[in-house]
C-alpha positions as a Markdown table, in Angstrom:
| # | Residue | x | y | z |
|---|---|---|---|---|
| 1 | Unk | 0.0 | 0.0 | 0.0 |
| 2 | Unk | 1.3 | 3.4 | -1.4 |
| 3 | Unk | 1.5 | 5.7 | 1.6 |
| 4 | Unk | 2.8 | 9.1 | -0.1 |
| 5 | Unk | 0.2 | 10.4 | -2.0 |
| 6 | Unk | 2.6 | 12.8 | -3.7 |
| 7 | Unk | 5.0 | 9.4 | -4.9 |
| 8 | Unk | 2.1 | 8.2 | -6.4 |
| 9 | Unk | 0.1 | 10.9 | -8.0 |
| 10 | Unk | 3.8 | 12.7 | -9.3 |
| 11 | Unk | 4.7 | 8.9 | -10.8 |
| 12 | Unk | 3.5 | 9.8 | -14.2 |
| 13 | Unk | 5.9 | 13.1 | -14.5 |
| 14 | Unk | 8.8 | 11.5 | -12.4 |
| 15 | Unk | 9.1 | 8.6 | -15.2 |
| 16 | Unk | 9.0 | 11.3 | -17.9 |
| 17 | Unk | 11.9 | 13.2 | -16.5 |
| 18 | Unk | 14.0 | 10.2 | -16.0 |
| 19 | Unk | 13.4 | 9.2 | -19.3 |
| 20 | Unk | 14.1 | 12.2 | -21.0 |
| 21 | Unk | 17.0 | 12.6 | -18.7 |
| 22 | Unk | 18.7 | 9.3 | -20.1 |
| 23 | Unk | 18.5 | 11.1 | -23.5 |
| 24 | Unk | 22.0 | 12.0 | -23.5 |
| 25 | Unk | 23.3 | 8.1 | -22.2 |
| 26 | Unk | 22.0 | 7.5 | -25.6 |
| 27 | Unk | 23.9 | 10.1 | -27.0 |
| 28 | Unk | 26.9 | 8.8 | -25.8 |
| 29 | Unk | 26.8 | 5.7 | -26.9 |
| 30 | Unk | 25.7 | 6.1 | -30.2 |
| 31 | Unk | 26.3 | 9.4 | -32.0 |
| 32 | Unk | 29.7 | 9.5 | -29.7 |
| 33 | Unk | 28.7 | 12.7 | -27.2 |
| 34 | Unk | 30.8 | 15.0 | -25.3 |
| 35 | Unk | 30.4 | 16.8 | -22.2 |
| 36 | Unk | 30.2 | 19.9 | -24.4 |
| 37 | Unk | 27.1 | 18.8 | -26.0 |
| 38 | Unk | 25.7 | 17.9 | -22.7 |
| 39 | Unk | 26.1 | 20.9 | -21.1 |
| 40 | Unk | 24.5 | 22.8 | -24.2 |
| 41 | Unk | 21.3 | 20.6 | -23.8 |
| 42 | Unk | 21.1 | 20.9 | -20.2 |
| 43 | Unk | 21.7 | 25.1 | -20.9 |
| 44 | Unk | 18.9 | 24.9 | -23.5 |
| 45 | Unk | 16.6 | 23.4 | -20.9 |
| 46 | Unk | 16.3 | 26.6 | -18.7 |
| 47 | Unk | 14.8 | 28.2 | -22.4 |
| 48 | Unk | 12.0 | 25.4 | -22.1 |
| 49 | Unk | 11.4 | 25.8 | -18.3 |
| 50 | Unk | 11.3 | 29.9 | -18.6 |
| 51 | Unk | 8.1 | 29.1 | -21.3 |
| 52 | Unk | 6.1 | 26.9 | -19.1 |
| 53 | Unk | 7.2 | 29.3 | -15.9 |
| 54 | Unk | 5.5 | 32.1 | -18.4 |
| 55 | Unk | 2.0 | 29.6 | -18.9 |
| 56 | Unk | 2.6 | 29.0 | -15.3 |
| 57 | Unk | 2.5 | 32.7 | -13.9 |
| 58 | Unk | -0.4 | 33.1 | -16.7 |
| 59 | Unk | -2.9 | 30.5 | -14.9 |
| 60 | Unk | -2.2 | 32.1 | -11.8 |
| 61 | Unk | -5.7 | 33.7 | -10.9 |
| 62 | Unk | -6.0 | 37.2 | -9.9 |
| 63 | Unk | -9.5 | 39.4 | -9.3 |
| 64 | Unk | -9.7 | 43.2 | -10.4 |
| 65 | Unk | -8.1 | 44.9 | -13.3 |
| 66 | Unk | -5.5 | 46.3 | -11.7 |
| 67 | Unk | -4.4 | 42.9 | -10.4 |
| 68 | Unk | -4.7 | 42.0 | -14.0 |
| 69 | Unk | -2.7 | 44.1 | -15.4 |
| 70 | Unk | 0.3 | 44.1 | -13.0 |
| 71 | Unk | 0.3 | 40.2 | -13.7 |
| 72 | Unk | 0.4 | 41.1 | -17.5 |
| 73 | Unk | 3.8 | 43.9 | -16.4 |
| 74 | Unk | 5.4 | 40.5 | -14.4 |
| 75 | Unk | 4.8 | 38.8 | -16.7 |
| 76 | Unk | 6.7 | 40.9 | -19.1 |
| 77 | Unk | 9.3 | 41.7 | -16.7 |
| 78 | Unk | 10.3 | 38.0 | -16.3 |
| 79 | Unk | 10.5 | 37.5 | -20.0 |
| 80 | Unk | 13.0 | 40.0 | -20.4 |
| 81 | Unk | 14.9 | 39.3 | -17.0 |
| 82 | Unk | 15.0 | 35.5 | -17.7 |
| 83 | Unk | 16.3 | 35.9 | -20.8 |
| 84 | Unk | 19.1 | 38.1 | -20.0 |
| 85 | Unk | 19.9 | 36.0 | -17.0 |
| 86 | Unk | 19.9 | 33.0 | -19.7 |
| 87 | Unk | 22.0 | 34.5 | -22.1 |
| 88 | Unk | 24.5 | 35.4 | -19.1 |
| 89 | Unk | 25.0 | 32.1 | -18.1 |
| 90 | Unk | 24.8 | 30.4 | -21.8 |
| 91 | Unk | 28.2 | 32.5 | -22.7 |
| 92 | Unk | 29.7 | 30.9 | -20.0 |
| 93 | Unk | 28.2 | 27.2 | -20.9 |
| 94 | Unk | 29.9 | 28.8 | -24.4 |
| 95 | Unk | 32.8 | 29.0 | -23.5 |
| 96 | Unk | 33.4 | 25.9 | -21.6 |
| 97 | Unk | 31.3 | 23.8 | -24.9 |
| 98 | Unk | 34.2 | 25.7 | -27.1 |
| 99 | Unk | 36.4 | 22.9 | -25.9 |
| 100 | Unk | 34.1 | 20.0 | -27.1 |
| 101 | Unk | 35.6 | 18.9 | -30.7 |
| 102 | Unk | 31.8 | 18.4 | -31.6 |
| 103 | Unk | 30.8 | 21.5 | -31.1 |
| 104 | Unk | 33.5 | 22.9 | -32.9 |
| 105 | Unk | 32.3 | 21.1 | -35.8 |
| 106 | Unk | 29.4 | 23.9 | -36.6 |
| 107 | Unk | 26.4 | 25.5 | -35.1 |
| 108 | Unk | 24.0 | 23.4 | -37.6 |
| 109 | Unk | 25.8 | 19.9 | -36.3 |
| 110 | Unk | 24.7 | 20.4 | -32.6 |
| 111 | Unk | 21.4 | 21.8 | -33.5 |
| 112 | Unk | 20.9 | 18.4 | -35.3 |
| 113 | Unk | 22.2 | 16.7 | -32.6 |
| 114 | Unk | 20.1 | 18.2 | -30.2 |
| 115 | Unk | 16.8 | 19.3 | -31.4 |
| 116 | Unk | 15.5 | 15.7 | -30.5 |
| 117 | Unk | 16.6 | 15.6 | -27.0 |
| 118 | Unk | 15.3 | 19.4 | -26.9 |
| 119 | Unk | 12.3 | 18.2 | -27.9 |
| 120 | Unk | 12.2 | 15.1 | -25.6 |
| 121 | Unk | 12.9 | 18.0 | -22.2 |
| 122 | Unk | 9.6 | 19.7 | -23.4 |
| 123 | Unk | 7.2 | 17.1 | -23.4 |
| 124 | Unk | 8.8 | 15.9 | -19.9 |
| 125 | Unk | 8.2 | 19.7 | -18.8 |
| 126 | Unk | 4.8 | 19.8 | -20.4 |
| 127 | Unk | 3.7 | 16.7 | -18.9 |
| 128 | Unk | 4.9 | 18.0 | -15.6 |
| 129 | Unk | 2.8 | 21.5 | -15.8 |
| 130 | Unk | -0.5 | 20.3 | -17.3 |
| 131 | Unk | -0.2 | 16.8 | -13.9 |
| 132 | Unk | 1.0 | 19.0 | -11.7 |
| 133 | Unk | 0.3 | 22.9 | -12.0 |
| 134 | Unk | -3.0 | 22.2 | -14.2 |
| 135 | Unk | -4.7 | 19.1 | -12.6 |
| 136 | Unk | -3.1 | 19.0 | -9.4 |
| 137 | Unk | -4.5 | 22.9 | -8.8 |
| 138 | Unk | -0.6 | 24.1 | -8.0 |
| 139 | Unk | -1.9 | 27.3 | -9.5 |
| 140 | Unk | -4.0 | 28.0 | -6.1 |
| 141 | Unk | -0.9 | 27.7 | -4.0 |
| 142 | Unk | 1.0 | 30.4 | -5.2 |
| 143 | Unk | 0.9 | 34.1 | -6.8 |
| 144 | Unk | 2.4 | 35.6 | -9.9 |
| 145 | Unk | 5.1 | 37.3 | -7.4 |
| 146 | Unk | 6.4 | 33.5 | -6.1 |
| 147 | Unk | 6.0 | 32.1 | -9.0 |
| 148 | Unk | 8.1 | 34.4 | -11.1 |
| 149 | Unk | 10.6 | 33.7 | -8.6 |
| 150 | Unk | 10.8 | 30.0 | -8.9 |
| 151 | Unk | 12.9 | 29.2 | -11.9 |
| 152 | Unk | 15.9 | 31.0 | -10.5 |
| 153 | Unk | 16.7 | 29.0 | -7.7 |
| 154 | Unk | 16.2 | 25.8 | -9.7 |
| 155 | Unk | 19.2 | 27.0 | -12.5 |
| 156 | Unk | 21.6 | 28.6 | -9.9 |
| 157 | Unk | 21.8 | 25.2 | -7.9 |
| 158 | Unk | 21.3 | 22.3 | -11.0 |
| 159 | Unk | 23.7 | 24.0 | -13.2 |
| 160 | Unk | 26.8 | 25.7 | -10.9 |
| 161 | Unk | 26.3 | 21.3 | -9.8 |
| 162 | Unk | 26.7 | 21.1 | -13.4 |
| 163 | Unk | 29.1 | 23.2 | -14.7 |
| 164 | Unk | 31.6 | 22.3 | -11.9 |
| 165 | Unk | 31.0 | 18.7 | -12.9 |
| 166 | Unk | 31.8 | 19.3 | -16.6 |
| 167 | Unk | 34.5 | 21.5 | -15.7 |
| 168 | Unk | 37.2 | 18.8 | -15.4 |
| 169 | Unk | 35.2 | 16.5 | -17.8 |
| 170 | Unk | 35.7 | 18.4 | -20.9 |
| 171 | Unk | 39.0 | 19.4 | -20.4 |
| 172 | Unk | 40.2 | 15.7 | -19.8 |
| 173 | Unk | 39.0 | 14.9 | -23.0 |
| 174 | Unk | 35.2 | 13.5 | -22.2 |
| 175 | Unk | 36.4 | 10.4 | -21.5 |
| 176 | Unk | 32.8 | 7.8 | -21.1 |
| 177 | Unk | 32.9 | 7.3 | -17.5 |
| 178 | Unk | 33.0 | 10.7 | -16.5 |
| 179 | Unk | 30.2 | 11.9 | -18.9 |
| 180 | Unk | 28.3 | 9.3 | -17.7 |
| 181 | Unk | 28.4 | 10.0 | -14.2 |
| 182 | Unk | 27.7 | 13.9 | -15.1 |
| 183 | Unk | 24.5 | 12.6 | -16.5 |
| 184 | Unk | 23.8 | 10.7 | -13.5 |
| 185 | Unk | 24.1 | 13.1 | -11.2 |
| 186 | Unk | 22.3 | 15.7 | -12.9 |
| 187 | Unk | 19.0 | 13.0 | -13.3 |
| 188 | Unk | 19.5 | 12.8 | -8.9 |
| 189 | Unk | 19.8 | 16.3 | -8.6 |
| 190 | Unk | 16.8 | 16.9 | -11.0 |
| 191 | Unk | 15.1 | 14.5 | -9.1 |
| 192 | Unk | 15.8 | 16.2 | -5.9 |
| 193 | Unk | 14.7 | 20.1 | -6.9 |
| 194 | Unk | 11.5 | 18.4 | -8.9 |
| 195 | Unk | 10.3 | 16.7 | -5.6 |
| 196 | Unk | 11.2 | 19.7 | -3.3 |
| 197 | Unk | 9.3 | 22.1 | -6.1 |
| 198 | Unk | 6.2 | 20.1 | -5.5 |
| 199 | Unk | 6.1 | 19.2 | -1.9 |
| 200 | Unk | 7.1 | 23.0 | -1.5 |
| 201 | Unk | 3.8 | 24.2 | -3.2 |
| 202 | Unk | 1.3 | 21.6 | -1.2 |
| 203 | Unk | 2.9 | 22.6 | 2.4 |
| 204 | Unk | 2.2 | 26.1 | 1.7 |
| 205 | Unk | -1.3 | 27.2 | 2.0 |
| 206 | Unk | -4.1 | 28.1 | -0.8 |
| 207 | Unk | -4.3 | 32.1 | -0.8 |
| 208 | Unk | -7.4 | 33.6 | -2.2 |
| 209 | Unk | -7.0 | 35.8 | -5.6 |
| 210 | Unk | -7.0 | 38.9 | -3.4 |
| 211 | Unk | -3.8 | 38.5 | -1.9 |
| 212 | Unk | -2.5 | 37.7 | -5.0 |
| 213 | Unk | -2.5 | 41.4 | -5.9 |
């Protein structure tokens, strides 16, 4: 008998991140990955959860027009402040990738690469948001001021983790072991913040859509 209502309602999303986080295994194996390519996909997955942040912060409910409206300027705000933040940190994921003999191949051979495993984080995401935010009701635990907040913790912690990891691994040459344990410990860590994300919302308590002004 399942005892933790949140193991066994989150199951569904959980398998979906695991899978899609075993993506790049598969790269390794057969198309012959580096640590630079990983570290590009996992820097292309804050693009994907800064979307679904932006649906997120969208089905937050609010009441009045001004409330309306100053979830509209959040809104906005985080779009531009996200993405600034992301292209700060993707020219240092640049700069460490420059190493990777694959990436310096050309910008049109890692796209290739990695569309399909960028496609693969998306639906994992998606299936996330629409169990969790939509039918679970996360929406009515949070406001548009928390939840604008969110994704920033999430890419400080997961990807310094990361880039420390691949630090030594790309410049040793990407030998197998070592990418595969970076891909490891990224699924545990991913695991970890995906879990604490969750239970986080459900401990807090519902606030009506006045206090969300």
């Amino acid at each position: 008998m399942i005892t933790n209502p949140f193991q066994s309602k989150d199951r569904v999303s959980l398998i979906t991140l695991i899978i899609a986080n075993l993506v790049p295994i598969v790269g390794v194996i057969v198309a012959g990955w580096d640590a630079g390519m990983i570290v590009l996909l996992y820097w292309s997955e804050n693009l994907i959860v800064g979307f679904y942040n932006v649906l997120k912060m969208a089905r937050v409910p609010v009441e009045g027009a001004r409330a309306k409206h100053k979830k509209g300027g959040l809104i906005a705000f985080f779009c531009v402040h996200y993405g600034l933040f992301c292209v700060g940190h993707g020219v240092f994921v640049v700069l460490l990738a420059s190493f990777s003999p694959m990436v310096q191949e050309g910008v049109m051979r890692v796209i290739g690469q990695l569309i399909w495993p960028f496609l693969g984080l998306t639906v994992s995401h998606g299936i996330s948001f629409v169990q969790n935010f939509i039918i679970r009701k996360e929406y009515a635990s949070t406001t548009v001021e928390r939840q604008m907040g969110r994704p920033y913790g999430r890419i400080v912690l997961l990807h310094v983790a990361i880039l420390f990891a691949a630090m030594p691994t790309v410049l040793l040459g990407s030998p197998m072991p070592l990418v595969v344990l970076l891909v490891v410990g990224k699924i545990f860590v991913d695991l970890w913040l995906h879990g604490r994300s969750h239970r986080d919302l459900f401990a807090g308590k519902t606030e009506s859509p006045e206090t969300r002004e």
